[in-house]
C-alpha positions as protocol buffer text, in pm:
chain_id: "A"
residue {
  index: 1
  type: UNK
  ca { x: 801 y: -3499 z: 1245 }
}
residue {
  index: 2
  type: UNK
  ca { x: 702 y: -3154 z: 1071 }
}
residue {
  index: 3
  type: UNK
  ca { x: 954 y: -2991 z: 931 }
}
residue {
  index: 4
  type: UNK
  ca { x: 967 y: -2584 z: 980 }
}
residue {
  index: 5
  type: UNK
  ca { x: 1080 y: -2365 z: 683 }
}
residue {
  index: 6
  type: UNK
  ca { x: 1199 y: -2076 z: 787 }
}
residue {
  index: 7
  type: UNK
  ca { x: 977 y: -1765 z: 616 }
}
residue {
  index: 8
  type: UNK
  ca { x: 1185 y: -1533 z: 384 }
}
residue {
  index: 9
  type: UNK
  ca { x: 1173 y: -1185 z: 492 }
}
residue {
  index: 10
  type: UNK
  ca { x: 1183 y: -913 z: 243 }
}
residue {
  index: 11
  type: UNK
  ca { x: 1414 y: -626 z: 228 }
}
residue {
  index: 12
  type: UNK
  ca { x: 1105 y: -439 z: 349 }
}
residue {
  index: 13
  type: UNK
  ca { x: 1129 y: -655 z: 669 }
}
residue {
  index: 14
  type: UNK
  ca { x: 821 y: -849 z: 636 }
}
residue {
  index: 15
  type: UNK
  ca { x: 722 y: -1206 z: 537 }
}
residue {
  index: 16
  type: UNK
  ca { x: 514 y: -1180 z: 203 }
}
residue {
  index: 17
  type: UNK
  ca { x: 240 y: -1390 z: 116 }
}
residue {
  index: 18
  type: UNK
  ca { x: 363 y: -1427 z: -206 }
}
residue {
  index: 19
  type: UNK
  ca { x: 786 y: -1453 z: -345 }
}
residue {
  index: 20
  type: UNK
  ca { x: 831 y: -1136 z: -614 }
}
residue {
  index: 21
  type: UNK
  ca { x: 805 y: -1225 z: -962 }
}
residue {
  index: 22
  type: UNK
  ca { x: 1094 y: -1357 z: -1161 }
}
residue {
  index: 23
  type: UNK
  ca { x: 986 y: -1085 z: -1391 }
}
residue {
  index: 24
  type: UNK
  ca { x: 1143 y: -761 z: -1424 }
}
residue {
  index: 25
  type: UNK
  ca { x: 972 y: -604 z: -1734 }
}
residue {
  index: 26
  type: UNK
  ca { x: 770 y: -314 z: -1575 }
}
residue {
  index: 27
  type: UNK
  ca { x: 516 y: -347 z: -1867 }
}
residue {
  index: 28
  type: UNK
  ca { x: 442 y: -688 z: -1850 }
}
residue {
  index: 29
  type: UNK
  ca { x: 411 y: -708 z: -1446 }
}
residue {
  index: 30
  type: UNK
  ca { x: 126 y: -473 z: -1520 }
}
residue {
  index: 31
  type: UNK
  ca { x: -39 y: -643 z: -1767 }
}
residue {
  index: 32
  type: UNK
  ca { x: -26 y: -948 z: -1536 }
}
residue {
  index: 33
  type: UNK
  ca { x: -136 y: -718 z: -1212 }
}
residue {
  index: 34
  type: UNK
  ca { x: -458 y: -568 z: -1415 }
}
residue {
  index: 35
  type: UNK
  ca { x: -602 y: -902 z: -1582 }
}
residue {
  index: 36
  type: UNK
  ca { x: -855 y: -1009 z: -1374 }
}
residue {
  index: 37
  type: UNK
  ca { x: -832 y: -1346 z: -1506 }
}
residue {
  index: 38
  type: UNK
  ca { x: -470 y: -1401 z: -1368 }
}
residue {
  index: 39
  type: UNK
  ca { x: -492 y: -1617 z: -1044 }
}
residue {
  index: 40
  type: UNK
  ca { x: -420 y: -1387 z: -776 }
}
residue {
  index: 41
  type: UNK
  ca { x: -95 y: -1612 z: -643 }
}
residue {
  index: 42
  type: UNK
  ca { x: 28 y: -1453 z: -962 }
}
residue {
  index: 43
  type: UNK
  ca { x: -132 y: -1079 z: -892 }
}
residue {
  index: 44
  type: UNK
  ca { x: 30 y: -1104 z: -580 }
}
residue {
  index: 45
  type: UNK
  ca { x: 374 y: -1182 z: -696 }
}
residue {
  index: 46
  type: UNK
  ca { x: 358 y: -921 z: -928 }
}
residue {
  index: 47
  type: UNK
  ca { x: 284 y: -681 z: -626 }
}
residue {
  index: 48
  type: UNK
  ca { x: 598 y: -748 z: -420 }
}
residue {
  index: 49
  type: UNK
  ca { x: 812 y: -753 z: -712 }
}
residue {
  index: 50
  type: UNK
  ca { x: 721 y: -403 z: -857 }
}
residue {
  index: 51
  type: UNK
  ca { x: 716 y: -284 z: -435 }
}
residue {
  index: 52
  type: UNK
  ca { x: 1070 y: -395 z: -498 }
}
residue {
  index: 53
  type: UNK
  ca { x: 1149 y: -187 z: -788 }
}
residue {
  index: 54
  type: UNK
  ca { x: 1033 y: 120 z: -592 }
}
residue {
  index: 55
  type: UNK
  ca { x: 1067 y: 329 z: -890 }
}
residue {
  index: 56
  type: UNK
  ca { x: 774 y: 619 z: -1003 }
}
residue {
  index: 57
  type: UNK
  ca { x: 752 y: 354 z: -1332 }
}
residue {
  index: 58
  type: UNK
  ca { x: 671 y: 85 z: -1028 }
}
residue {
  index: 59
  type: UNK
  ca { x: 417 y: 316 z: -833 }
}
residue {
  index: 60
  type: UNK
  ca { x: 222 y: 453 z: -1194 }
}
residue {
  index: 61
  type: UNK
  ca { x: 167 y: 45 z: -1259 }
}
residue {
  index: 62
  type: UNK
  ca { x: 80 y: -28 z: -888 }
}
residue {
  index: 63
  type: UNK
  ca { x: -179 y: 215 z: -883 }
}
residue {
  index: 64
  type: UNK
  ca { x: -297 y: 30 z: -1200 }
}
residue {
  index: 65
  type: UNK
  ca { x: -398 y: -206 z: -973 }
}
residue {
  index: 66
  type: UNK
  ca { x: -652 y: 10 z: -776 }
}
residue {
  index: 67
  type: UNK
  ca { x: -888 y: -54 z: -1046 }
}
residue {
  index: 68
  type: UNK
  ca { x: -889 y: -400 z: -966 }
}
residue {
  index: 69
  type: UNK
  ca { x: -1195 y: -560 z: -894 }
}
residue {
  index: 70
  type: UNK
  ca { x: -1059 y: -741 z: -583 }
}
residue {
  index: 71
  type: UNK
  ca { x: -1034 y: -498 z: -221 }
}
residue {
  index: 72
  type: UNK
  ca { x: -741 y: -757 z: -150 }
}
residue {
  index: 73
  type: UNK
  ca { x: -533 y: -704 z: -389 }
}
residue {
  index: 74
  type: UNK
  ca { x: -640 y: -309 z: -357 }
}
residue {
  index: 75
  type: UNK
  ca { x: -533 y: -377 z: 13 }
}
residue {
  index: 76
  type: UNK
  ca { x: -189 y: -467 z: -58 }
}
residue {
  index: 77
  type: UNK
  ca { x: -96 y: -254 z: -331 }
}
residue {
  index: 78
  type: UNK
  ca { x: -193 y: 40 z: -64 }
}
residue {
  index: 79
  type: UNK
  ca { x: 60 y: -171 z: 196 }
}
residue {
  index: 80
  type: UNK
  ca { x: 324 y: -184 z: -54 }
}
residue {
  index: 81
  type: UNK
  ca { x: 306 y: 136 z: -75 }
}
residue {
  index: 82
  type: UNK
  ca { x: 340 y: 266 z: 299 }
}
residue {
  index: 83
  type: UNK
  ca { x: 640 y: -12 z: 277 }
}
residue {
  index: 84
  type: UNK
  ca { x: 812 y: 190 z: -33 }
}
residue {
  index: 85
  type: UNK
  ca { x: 816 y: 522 z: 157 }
}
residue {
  index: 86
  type: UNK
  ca { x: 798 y: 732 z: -201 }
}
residue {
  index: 87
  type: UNK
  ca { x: 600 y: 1027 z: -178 }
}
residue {
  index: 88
  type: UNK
  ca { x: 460 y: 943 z: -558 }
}
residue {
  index: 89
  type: UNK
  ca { x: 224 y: 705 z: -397 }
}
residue {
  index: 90
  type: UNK
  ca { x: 52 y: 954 z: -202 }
}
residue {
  index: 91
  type: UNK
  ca { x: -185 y: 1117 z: -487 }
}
residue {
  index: 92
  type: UNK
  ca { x: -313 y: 702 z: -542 }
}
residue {
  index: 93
  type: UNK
  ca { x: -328 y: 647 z: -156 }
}
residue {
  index: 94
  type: UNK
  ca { x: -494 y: 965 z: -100 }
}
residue {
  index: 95
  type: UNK
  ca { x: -756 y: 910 z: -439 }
}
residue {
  index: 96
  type: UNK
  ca { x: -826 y: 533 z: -216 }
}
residue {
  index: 97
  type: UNK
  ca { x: -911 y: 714 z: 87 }
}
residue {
  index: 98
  type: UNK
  ca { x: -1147 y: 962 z: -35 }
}
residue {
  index: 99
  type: UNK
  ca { x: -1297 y: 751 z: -244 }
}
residue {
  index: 100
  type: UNK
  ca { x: -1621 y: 681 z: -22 }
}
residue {
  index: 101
  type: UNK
  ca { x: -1713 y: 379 z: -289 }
}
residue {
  index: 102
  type: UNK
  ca { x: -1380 y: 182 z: -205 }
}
residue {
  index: 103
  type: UNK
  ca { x: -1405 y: -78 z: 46 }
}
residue {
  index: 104
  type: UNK
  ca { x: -1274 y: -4 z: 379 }
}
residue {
  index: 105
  type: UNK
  ca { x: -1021 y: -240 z: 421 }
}
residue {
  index: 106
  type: UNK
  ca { x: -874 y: -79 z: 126 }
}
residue {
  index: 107
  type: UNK
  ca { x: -930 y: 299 z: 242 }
}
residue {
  index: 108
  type: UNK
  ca { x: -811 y: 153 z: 605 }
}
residue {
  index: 109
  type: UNK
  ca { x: -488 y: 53 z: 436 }
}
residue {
  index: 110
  type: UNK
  ca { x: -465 y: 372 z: 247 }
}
residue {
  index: 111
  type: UNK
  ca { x: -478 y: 574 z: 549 }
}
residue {
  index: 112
  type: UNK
  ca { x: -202 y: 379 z: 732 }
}
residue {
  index: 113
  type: UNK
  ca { x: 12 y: 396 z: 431 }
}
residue {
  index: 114
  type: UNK
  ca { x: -9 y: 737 z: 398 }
}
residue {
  index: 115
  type: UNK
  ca { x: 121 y: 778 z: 772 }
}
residue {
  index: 116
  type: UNK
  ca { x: 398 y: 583 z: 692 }
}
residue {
  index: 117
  type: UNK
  ca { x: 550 y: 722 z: 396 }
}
residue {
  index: 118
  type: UNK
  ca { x: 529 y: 1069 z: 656 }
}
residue {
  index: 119
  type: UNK
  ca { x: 504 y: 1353 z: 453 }
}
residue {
  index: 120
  type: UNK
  ca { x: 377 y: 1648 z: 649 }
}
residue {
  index: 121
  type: UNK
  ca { x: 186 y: 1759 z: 360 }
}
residue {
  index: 122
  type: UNK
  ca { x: -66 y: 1503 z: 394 }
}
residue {
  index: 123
  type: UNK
  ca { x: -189 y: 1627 z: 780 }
}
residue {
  index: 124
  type: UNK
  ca { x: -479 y: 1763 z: 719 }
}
residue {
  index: 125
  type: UNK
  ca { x: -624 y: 1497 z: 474 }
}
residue {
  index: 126
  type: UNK
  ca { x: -592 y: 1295 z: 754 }
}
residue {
  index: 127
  type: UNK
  ca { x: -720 y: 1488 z: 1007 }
}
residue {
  index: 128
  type: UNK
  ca { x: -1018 y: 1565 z: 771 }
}
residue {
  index: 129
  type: UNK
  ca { x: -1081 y: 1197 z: 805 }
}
residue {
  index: 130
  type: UNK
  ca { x: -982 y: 1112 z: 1160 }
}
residue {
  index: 131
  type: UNK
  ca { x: -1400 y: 1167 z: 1248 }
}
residue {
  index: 132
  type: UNK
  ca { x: -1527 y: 963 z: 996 }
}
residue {
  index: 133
  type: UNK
  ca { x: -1801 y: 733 z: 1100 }
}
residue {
  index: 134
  type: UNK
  ca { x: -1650 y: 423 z: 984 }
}
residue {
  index: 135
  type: UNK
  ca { x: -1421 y: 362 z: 1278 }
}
residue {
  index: 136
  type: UNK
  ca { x: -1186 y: 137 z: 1009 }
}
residue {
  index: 137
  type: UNK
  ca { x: -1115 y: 465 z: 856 }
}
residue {
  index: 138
  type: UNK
  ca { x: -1088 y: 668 z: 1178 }
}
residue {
  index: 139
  type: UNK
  ca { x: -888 y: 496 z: 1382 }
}
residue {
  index: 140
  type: UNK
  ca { x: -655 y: 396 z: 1059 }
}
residue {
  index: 141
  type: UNK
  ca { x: -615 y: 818 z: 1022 }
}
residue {
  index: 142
  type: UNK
  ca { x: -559 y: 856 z: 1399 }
}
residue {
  index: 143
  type: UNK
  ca { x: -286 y: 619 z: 1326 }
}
residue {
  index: 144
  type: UNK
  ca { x: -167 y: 770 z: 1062 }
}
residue {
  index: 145
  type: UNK
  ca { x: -128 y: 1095 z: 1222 }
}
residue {
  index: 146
  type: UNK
  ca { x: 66 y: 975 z: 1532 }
}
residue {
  index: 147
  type: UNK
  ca { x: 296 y: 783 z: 1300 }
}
residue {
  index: 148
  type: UNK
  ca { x: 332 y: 1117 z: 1092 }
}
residue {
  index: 149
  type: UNK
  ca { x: 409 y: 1336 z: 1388 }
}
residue {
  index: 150
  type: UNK
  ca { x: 608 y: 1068 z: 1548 }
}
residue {
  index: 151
  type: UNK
  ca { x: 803 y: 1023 z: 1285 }
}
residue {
  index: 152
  type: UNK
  ca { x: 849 y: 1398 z: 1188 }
}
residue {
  index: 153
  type: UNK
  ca { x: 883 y: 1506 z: 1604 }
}
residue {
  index: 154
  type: UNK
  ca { x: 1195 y: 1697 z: 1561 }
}
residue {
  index: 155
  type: UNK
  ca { x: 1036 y: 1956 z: 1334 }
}
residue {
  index: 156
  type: UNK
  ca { x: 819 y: 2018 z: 1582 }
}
residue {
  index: 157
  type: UNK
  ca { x: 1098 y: 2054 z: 1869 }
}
């Protein structure tokens, strides 16, 4: 018989792929989160834990992380940052989705993070990008912008 563990959700509500670091020294989660050498179990763990920090300290050495050479790590970091809801993401998120070099899943992700953290300031870089002709990063900024309004509906009642 298989036994089922039951999968610990985060105080972010979702079930990580990797538990947060044991580690609590900002400066040396970074150095872990930027050497490419570091197995990315590891990378990962270091993600979650500074996402649960959710300090401008945590963001600056998330962002680190965007010059990763890996678009899934670049992926999450962008998802940990819709989760954290701090509006000092958005100048990272907003660099990753301009950025017409960075893969899509990771501009995708930037898009939809941006949405989420729902700062009305960030409409019309969104809407500049809701045409673009990779539907990835479409679609993610037509997302983005009914998650924005959605979520900011009584300014506009």
């Amino acid at each position: 018989m298989i036994k089922m563990v039951q999968p610990e959700i985060s105080d972010f509500g979702s079930v990580d792929p990797a538990p947060a670091s044991e580690i609590d020294n900002v400066k040396k989660l970074n150095s872990i989160l930027i050497d490419e050498d570091t197995r990315m179990f590891e990378r990962m763990r270091v993600v979650f834990s500074l996402r649960n920090m959710n300090s401008s300290e945590s963001i600056k050495s998330l962002s680190n992380g965007f010059k990763s050479n890996s678009a899934l790590l670049k992926h999450e970091i962008a998802y940990v940052m819709g989760q954290m809801q701090n509006k000092a993401a958005l100048p990272y998120l907003i660099e990753r989705l301009e950025d017409e070099s960075e893969h899509v899943m990771v501009r995708h992700e930037a898009a939809e993070a941006i949405g989420a953290i729902g700062c009305m300031s960030t409409k019309e870089i969104l809407e500049k990008y809701v045409k673009h002709e990779l539907p990835e990063i479409s679609e993610s900024c037509e997302v983005a912008l009914d998650l924005l309004l959605h979520n900011n509906k009584e300014k506009f009642n």
